[in-house]
VOGU-3710 file (C-alpha; in Angstrom, 3 decimals, decimal comma):
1> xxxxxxxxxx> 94,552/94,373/91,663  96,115/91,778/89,826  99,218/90,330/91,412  101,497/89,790/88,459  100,534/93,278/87,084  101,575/94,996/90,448  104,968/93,016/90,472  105,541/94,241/86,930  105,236/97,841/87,957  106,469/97,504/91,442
11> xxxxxxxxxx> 109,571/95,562/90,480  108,827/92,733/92,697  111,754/90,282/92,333  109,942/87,600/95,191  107,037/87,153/92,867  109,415/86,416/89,906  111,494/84,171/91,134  108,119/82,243/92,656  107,310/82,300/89,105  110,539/81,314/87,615
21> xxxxxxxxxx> 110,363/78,112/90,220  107,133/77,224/89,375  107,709/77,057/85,476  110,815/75,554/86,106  114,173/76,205/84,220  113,004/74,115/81,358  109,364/76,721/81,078  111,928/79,299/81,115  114,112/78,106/78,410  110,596/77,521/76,297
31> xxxxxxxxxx> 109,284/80,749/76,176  113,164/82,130/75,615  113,241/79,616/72,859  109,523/81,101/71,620  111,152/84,395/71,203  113,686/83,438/69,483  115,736/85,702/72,595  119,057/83,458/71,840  119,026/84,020/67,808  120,145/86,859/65,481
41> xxxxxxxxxx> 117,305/89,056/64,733  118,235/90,072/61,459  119,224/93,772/61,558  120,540/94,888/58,522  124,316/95,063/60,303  127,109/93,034/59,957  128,254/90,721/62,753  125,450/90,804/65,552  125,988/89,431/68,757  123,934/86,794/69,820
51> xxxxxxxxxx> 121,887/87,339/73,691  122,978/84,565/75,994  120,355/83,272/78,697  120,705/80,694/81,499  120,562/77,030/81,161  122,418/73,966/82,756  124,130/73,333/80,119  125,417/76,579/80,050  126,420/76,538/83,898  127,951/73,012/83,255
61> xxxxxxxxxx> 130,340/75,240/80,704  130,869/77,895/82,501  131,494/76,824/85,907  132,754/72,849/85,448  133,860/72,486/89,268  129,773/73,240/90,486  127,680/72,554/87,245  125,050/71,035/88,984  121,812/73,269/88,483  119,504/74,095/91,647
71> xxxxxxxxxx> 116,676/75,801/92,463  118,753/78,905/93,185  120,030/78,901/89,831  116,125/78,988/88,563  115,313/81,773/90,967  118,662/83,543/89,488  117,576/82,954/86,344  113,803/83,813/86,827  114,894/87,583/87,214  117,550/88,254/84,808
81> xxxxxxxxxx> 120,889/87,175/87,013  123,987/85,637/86,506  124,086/84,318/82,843  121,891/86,638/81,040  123,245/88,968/78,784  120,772/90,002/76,448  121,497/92,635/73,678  119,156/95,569/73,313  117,879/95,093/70,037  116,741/91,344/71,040
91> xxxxxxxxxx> 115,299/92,837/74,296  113,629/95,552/71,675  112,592/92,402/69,306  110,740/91,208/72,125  108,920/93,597/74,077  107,622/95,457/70,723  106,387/92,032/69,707  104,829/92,175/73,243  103,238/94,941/73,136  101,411/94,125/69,344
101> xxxxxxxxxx> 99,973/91,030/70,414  102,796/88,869/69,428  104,240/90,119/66,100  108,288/89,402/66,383  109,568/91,879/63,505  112,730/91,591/61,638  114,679/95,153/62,873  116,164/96,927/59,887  117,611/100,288/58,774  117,486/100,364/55,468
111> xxxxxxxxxx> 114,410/101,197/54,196  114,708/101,540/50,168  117,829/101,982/47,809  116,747/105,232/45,111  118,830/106,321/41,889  119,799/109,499/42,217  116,997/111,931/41,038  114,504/109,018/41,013  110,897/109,996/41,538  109,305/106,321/40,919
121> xxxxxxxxxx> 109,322/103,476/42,773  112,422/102,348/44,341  115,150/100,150/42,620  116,078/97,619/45,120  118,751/95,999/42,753  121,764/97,294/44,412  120,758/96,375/47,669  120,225/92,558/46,750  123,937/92,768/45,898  124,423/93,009/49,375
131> xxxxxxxxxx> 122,634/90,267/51,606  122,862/92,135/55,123  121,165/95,665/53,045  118,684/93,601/51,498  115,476/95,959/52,052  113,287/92,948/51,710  111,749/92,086/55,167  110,196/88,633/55,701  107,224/88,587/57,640  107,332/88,306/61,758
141> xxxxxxxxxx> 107,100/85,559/63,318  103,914/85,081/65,429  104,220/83,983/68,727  100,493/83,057/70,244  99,767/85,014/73,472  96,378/84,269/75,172  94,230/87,650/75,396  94,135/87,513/79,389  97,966/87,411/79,629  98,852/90,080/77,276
151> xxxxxxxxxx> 96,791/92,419/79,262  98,069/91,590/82,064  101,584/92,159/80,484  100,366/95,582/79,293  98,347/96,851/82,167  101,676/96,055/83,838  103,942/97,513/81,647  101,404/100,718/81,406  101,557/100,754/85,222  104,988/101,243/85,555
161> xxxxxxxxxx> 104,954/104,703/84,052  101,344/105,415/84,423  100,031/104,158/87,702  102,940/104,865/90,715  105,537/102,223/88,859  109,552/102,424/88,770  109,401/105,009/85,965  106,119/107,389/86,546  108,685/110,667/86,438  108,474/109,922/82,650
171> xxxxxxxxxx> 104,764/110,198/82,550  103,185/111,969/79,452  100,069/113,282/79,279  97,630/112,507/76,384  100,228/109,745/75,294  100,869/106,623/77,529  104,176/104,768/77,390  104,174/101,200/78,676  107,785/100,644/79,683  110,020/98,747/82,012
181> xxxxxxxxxx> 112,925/99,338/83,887  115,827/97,835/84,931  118,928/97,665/86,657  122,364/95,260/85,227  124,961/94,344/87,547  128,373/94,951/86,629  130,262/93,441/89,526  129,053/92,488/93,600  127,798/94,770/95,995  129,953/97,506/97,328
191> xxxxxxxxxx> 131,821/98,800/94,636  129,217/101,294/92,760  131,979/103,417/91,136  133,211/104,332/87,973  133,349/101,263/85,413  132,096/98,947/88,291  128,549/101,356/88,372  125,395/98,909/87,328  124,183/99,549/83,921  120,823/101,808/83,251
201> xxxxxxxxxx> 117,610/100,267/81,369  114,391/101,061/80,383  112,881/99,414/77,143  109,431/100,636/75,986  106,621/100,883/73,635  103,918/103,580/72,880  100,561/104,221/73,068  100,655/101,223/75,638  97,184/99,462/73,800  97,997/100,885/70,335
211> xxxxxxxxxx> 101,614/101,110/69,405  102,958/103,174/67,718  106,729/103,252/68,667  108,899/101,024/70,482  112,475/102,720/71,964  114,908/101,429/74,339  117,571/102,944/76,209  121,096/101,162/77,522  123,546/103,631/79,381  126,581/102,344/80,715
221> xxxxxxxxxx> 127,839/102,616/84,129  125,622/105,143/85,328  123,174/102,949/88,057  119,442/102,636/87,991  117,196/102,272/85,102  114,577/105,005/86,465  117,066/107,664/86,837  118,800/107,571/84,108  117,835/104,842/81,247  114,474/106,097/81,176
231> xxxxxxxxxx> 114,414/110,269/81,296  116,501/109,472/78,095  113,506/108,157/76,391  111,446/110,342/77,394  113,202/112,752/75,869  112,666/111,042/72,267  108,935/110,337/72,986  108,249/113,982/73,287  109,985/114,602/69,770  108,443/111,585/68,663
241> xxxxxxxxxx> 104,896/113,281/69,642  105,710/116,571/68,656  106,448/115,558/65,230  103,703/113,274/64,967  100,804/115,093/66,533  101,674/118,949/66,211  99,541/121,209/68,274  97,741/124,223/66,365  99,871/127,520/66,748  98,330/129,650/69,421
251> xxxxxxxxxx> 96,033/132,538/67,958  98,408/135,486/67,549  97,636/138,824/69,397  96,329/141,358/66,531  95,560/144,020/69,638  97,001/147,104/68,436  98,617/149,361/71,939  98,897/152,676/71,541  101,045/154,555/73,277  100,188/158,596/73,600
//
C-alpha cells in the first residue's frame, strides 16, 4: 500500500506535515502559486473573494510582534492551519483540475444568452455588454502532473469513499466518487458550540478515473466533514446518476387474479 495514498484516505495529518517540511514553505507556496489557489477564478459573479494561503510574508503582516517563520509554521501550513482560508469554488477549481489530469477550468454559470423564441444558434451579443456574463470561456490552464502522482492522488482520493476512508458512508455502487473530507476550525479547542462549531467539508469529483462531475459541499458550524459536508453530496450524486443513467422501468405485472 502506498503511503501517501493511505494518508489521503486515512486523514493522516503526521505524514502531511512530514511532507509540508520536506518541500519546505517555499515548495508549498509553488505548487499554490501553480494552481493559481490565491487568484480569482473567473466565475461569471461580481466581486469574488480571493483564497488566502500561508506565507512569511503574510505572518510578518499579520502578527508583527512574532513574524519570524519556523518550522511549526510549515507543519501548520502543510495541513491547512492557521492562515488558510480558501474559498470553495477555488478549492472546486482545483481538485476538478485534479482529478482530469490537470485541466484548471474557468467556473461559469452562464451558459448562452437566446432571443426570445430563438431556435438557432445563440446570440451572445448581449452578454458581451456585460464583461462578468461574457459566455465566452478561455481555455484552462494546464498544470503538468506526472502520471505516477496523479494516481496516487486519485487512488487516494477514491480510497476515501471507496476503500474504508473518512467518507465510505457515502459509497455508491456502480458509480465511484473520489472525494475528500475535511474539518475548518472556527476558534480553539473546547468551545464546539453554536457559531464557535468547526465548519463541515467534503469536495469531490466523479467517476474517480473518468469524471464526469465535480461538487463540493461547505456547511457552516455544524463539525466534521464526514458527517455532515459529505451525506450532502451524496445526496446530489444520486440525482446526478439518476438523471444521467436511468434504470429501465421494471416489467409490469400483466397477471390477471381472479377472485370467485
Amino acid at each position: 500500500m502506498a503511503v501517501p495514498t493511505f494518508a489521503l484516505r486515512s486523514r493522516d495529518h503526521g505524514y502531511f506535515y512530514r511532507l509540508g517540511l520536506k518541500m519546505t514553505i517555499s515548495g508549498i507556496m509553488t505548487m499554490v502559486d501553480e494552481f493559481d489557489i490565491n487568484k480569482r477564478t473567473g466565475i461569471d459573479l461580481p466581486h469574488e473573494i480571493i483564497s488566502t494561503t500561508p506565507s512569511p510574508d503574510l505572518k510578518a503582516r499579520m502578527n508583527p510582534r512574532d513574524s519570524e517563520w519556523r518550522d511549526i509554521d510549515t507543519v501548520y501550513a502543510s495541513f491547512g492551519q492557521v492562515y488558510d482560508i480558501v474559498t470553495p469554488i477555488s478549492m472546486l477549481r482545483t481538485v476538478a483540475g485534479v482529478g482530469v489530469g490537470g485541466k484548471l477550468y474557468v467556473p461559469h454559470l452562464l451558459k448562452e444568452v437566446r432571443q426570445v423564441g430563438q431556435q438557432s444558434e445563440p446570440d451572445y451579443r448581449p452578454a458581451h455588454a456585460f464583461q462578468s456574463l461574457d459566455p465566452q470561456r478561455p481555455n484552462p490552464k494546464i498544470v503538468s502532473i506526472p502520471e505516477d502522482q496523479h494516481k496516487v492522488v486519485v487512488d487516494g482520493m477514491w480510497g476515501v469513499v471507496n476503500n474504508g476512508g473518512t467518507a465510505g458512508a457515502i459509497k455508491m455502487a456502480g458509480f465511484d466518487i473520489a472525494g475528500k473530507t475535511g474539518t475548518a476550525q472556527v476558534v480553539g479547542l473546547g468551545k464546539d458550540t453554536g457559531a464557535n462549531r468547526d465548519h463541515s467539508w467534503f469536495v469531490s469529483y466523479a467517476p474517480a478515473y473518468k469524471p464526469e462531475i465535480s461538487i463540493i459541499c461547505l456547511i457552516e458550524n455544524s463539525g466534521f466533514g464526514s458527517q455532515h459536508a459529505a451525506p450532502a453530496v451524496r445526496a446530489i450524486y444520486d440525482v446526478y446518476y439518476a438523471k444521467t443513467r436511468p434504470q429501465p422501468e421494471a416489467p409490469k405485472n400483466n397477471i390477471a387474479l381472479r377472485i370467485r
